[in-house]
MOPAC internal coordinates of N, CA, C and O (Angstrom, degrees):
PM7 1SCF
backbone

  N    0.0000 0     0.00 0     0.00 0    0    0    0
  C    1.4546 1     0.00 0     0.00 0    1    0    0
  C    1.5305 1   110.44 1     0.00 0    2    1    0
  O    1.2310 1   118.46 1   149.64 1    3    2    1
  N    1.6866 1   120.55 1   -30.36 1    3    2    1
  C    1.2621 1   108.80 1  -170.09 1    5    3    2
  C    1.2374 1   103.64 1   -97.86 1    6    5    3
  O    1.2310 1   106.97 1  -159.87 1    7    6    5
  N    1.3567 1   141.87 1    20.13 1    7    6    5
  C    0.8413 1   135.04 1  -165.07 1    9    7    6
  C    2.0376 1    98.83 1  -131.31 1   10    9    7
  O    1.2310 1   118.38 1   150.21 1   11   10    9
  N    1.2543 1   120.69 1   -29.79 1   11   10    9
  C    1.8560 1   123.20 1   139.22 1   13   11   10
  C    1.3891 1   107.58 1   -48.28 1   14   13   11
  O    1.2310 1   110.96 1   123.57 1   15   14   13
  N    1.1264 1   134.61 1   -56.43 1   15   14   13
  C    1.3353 1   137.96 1   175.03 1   17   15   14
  C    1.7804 1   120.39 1   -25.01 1   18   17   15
  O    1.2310 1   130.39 1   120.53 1   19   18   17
  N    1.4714 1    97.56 1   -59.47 1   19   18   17
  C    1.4892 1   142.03 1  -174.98 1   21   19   18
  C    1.1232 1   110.29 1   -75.30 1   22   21   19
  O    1.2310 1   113.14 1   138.94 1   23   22   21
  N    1.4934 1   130.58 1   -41.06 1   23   22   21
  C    1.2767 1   137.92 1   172.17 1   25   23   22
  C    1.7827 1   118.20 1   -73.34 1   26   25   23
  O    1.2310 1   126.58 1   143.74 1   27   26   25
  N    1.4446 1   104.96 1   -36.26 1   27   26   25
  C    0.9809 1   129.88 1  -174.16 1   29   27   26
  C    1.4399 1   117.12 1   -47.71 1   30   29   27
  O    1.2310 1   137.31 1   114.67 1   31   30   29
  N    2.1971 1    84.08 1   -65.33 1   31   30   29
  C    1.6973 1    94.35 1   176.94 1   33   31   30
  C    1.3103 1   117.38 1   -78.44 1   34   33   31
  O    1.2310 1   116.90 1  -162.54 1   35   34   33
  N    1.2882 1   123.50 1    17.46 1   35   34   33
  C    1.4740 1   134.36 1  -168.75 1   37   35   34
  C    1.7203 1    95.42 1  -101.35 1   38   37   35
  O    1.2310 1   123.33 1   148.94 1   39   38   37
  N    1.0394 1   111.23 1   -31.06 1   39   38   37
  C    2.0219 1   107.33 1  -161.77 1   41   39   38
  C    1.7623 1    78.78 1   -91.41 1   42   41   39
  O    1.2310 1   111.74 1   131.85 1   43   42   41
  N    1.3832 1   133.18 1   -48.15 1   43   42   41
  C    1.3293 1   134.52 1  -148.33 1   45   43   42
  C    1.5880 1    89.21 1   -69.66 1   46   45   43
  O    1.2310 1   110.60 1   131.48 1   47   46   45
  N    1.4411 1   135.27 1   -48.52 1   47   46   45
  C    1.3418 1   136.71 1   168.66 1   49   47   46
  C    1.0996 1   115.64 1   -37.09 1   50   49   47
  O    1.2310 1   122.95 1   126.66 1   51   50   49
  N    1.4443 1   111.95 1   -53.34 1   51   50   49
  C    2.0238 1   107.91 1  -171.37 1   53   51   50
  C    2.0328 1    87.50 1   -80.98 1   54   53   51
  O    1.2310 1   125.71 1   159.30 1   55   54   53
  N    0.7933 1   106.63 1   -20.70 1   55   54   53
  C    1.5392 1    71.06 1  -168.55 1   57   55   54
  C    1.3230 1   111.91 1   -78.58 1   58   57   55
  O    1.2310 1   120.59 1   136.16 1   59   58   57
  N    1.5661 1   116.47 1   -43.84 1   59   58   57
  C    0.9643 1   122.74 1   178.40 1   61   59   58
  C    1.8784 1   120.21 1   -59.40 1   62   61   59
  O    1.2310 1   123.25 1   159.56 1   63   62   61
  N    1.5125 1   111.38 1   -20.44 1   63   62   61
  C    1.3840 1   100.89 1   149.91 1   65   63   62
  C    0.9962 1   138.71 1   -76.24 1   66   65   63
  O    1.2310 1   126.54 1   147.87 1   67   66   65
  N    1.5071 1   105.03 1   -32.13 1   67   66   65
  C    1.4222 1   109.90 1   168.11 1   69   67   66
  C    2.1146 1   131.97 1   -37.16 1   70   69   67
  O    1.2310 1   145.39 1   127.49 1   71   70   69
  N    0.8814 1    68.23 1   -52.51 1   71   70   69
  C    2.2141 1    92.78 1   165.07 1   73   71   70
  C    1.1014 1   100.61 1   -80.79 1   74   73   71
  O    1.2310 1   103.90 1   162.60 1   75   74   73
  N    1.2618 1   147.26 1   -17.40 1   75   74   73
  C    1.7428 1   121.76 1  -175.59 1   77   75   74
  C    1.0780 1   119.15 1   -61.74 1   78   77   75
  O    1.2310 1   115.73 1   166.37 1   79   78   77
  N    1.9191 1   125.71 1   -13.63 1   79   78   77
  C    1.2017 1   127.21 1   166.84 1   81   79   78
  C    1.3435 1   144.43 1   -89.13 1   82   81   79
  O    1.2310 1   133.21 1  -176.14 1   83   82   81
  N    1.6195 1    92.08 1     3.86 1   83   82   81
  C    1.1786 1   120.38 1  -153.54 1   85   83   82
  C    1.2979 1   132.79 1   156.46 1   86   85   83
  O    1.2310 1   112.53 1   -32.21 1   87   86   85
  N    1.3297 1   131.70 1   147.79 1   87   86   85
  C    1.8778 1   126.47 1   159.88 1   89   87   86
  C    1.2850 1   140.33 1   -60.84 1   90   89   87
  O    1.2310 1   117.88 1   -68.56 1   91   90   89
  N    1.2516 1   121.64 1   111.44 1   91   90   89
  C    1.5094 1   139.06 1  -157.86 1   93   91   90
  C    1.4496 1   126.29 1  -113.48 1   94   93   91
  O    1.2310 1   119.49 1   -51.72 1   95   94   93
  N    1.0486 1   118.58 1   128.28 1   95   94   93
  C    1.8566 1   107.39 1  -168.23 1   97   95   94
  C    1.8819 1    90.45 1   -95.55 1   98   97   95
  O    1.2310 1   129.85 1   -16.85 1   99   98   97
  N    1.5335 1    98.61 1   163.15 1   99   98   97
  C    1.3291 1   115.75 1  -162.07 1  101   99   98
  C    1.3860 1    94.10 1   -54.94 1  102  101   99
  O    1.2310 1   114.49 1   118.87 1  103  102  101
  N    1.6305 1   128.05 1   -61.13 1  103  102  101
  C    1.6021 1   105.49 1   176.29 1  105  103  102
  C    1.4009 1   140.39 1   -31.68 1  106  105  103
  O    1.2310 1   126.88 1   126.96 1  107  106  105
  N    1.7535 1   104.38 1   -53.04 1  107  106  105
  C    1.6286 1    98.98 1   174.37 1  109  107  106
  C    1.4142 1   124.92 1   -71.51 1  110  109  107
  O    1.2310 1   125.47 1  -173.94 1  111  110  109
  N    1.3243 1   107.10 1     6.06 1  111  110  109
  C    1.6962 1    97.66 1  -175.84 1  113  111  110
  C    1.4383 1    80.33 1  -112.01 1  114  113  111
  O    1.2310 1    99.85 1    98.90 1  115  114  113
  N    1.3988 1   154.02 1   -81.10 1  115  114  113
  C    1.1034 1   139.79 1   143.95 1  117  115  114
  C    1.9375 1   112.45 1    36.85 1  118  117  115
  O    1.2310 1   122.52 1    90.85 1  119  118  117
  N    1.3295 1   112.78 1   -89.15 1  119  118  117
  C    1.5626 1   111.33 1   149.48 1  121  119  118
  C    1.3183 1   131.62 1   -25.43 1  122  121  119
  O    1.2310 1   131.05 1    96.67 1  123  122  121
  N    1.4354 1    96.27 1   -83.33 1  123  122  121
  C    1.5100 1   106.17 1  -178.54 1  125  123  122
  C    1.5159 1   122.58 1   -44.79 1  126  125  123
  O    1.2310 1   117.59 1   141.75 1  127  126  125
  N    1.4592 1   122.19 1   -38.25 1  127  126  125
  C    1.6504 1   120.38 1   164.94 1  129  127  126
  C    1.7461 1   112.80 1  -105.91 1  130  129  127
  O    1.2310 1   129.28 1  -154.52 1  131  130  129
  N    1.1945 1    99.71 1    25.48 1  131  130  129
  C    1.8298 1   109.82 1   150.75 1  133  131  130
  C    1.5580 1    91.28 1    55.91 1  134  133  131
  O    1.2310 1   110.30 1  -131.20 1  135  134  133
  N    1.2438 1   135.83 1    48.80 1  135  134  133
  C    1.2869 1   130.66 1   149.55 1  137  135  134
  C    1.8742 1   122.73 1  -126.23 1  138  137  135
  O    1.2310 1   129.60 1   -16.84 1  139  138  137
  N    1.1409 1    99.09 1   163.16 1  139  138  137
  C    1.2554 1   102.10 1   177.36 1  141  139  138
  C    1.8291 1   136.35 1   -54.50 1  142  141  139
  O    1.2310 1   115.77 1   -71.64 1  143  142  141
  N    1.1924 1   125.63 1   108.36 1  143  142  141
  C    1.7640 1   131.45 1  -175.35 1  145  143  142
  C    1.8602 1   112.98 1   -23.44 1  146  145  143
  O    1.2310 1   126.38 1   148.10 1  147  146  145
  N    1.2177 1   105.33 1   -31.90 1  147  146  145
  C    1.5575 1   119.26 1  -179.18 1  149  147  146
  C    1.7132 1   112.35 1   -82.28 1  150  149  147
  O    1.2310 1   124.14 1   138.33 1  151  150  149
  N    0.9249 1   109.67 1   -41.67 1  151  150  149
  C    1.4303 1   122.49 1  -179.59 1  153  151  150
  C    1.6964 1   112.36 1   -83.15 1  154  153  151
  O    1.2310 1   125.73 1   148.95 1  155  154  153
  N    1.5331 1   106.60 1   -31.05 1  155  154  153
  C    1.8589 1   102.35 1   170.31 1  157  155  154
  C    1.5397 1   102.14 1   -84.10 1  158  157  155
  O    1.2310 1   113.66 1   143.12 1  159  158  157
  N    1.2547 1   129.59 1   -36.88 1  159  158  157
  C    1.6111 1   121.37 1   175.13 1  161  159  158
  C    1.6038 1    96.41 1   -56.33 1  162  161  159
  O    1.2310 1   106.57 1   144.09 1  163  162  161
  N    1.3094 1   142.58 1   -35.91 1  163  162  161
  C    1.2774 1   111.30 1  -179.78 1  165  163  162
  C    1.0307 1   126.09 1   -92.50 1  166  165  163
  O    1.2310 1   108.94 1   173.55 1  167  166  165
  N    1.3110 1   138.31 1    -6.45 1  167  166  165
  C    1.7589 1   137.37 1   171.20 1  169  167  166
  C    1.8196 1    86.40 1   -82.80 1  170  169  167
  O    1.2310 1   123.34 1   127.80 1  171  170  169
  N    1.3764 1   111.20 1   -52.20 1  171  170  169
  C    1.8946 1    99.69 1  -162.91 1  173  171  170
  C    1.6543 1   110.63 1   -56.45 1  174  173  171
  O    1.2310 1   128.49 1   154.97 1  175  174  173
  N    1.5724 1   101.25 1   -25.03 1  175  174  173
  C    1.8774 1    90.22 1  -176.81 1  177  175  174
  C    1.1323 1    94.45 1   -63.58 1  178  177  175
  O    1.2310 1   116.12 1   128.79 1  179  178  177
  N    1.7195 1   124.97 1   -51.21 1  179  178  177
  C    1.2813 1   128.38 1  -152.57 1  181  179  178
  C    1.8015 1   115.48 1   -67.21 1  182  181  179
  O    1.2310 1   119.74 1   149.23 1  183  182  181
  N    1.4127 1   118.09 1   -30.77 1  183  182  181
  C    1.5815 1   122.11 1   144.86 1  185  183  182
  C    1.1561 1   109.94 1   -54.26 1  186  185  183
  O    1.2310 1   111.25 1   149.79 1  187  186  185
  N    1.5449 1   134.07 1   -30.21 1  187  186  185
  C    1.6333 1   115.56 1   171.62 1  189  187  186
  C    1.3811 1   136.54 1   -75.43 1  190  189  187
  O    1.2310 1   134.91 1   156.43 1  191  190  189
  N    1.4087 1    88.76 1   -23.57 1  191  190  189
  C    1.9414 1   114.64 1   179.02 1  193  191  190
  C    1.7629 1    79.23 1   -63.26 1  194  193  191
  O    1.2310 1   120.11 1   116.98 1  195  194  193
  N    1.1429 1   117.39 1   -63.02 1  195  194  193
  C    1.5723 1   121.75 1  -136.35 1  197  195  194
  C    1.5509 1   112.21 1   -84.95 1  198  197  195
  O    1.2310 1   131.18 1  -177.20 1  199  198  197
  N    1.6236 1    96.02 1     2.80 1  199  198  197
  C    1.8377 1   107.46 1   173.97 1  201  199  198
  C    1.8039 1   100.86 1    64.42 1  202  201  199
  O    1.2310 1   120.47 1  -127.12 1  203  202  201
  N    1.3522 1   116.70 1    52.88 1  203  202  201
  C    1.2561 1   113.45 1   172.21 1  205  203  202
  C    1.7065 1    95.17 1  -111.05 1  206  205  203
  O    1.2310 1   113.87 1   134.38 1  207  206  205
  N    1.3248 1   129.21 1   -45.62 1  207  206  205
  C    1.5490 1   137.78 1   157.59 1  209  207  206
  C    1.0948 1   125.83 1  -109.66 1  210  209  207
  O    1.2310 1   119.08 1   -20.60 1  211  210  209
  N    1.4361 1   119.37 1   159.40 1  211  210  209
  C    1.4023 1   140.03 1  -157.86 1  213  211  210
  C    1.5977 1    96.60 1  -127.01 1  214  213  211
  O    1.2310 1   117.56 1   -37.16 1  215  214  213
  N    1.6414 1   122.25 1   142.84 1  215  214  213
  C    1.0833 1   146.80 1   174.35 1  217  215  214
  C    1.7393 1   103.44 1   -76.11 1  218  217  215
  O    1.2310 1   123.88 1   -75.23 1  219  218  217
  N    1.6279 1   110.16 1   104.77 1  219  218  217
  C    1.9366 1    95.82 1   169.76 1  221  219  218
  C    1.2446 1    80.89 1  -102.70 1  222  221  219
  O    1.2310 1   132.29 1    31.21 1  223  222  221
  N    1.8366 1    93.88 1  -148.79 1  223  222  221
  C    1.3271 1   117.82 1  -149.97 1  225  223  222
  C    1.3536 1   109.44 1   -86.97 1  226  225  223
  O    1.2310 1   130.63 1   -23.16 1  227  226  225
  N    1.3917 1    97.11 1   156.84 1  227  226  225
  C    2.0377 1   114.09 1  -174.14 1  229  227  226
  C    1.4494 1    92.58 1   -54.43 1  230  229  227
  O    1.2310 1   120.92 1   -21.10 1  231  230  229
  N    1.7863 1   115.85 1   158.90 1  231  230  229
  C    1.4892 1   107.86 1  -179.01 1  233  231  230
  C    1.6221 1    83.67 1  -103.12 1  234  233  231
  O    1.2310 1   128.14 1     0.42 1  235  234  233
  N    1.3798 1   101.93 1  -179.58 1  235  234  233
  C    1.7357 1   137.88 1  -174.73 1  237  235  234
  C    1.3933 1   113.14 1   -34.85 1  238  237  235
  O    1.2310 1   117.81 1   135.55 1  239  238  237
  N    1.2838 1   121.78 1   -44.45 1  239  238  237
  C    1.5213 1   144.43 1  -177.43 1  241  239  238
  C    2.1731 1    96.45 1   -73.72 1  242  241  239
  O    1.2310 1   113.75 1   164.23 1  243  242  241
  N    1.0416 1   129.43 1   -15.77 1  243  242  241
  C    1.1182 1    93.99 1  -137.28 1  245  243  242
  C    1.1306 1   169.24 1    70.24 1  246  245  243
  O    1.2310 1   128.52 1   167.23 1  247  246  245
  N    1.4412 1   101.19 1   -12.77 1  247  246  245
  C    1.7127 1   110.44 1   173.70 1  249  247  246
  C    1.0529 1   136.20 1  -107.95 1  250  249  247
  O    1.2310 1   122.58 1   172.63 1  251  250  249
  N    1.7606 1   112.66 1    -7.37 1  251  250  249
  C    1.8154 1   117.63 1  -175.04 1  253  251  250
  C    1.8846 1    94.84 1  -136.24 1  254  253  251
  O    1.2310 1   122.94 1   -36.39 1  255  254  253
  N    1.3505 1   111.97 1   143.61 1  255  254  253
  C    1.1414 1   115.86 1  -168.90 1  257  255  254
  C    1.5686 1    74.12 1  -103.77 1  258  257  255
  O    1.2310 1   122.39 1   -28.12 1  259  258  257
  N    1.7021 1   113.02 1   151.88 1  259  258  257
  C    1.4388 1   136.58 1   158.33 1  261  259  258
  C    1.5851 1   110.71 1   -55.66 1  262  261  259
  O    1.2310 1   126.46 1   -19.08 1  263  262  261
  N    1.0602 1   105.18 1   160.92 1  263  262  261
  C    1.9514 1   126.48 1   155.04 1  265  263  262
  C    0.8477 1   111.24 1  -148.89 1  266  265  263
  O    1.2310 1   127.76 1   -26.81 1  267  266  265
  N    1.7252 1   102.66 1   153.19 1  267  266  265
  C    0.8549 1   103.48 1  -170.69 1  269  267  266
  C    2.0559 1    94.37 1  -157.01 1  270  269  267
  O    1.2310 1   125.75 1   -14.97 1  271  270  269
  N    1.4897 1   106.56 1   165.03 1  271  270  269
  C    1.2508 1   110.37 1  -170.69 1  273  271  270
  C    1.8349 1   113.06 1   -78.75 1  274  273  271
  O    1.2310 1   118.76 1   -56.48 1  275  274  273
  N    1.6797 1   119.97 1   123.52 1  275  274  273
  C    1.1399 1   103.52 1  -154.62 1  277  275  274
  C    1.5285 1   129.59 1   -83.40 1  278  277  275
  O    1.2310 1   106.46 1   -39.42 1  279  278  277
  N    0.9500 1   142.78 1   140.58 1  279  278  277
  C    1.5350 1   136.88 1  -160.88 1  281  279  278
  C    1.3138 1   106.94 1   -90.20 1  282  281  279
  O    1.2310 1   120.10 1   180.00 1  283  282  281

């Protein structure tokens, strides 16, 4: 258990750095910390439940809404 715990706040770190420069759709952060699109939609909703990020705008394509870290 303490070690999910540990892992946990470890993915919530890269993601949440990941966006500190900016708004990112689940793919490019997905990329950028070399994990799988299924597995960052579930820690990032779970920063969204928890008011750590905010939903911006859909990107260019239409298909991935941005995040971003919430103010």
């Amino acid at each position: 258990m303490k070690e999910k715990v540990k892992n946990d706040g470890k993915i919530n770190r890269a993601i949440l750095k990941t966006i500190t420069d900016g708004p990112k759709t689940i793919p490019r952060i997905a990329e950028e910390i070399n994990m799988q699109p299924h597995i960052v939609t579930y820690y990032l909703m779970t920063l969204l439940k928890y008011g750590k990020v905010e939903v911006g705008e859909i990107d260019d394509m239409d298909e991935y809404y941005n995040y971003n870290i919430k103010k």
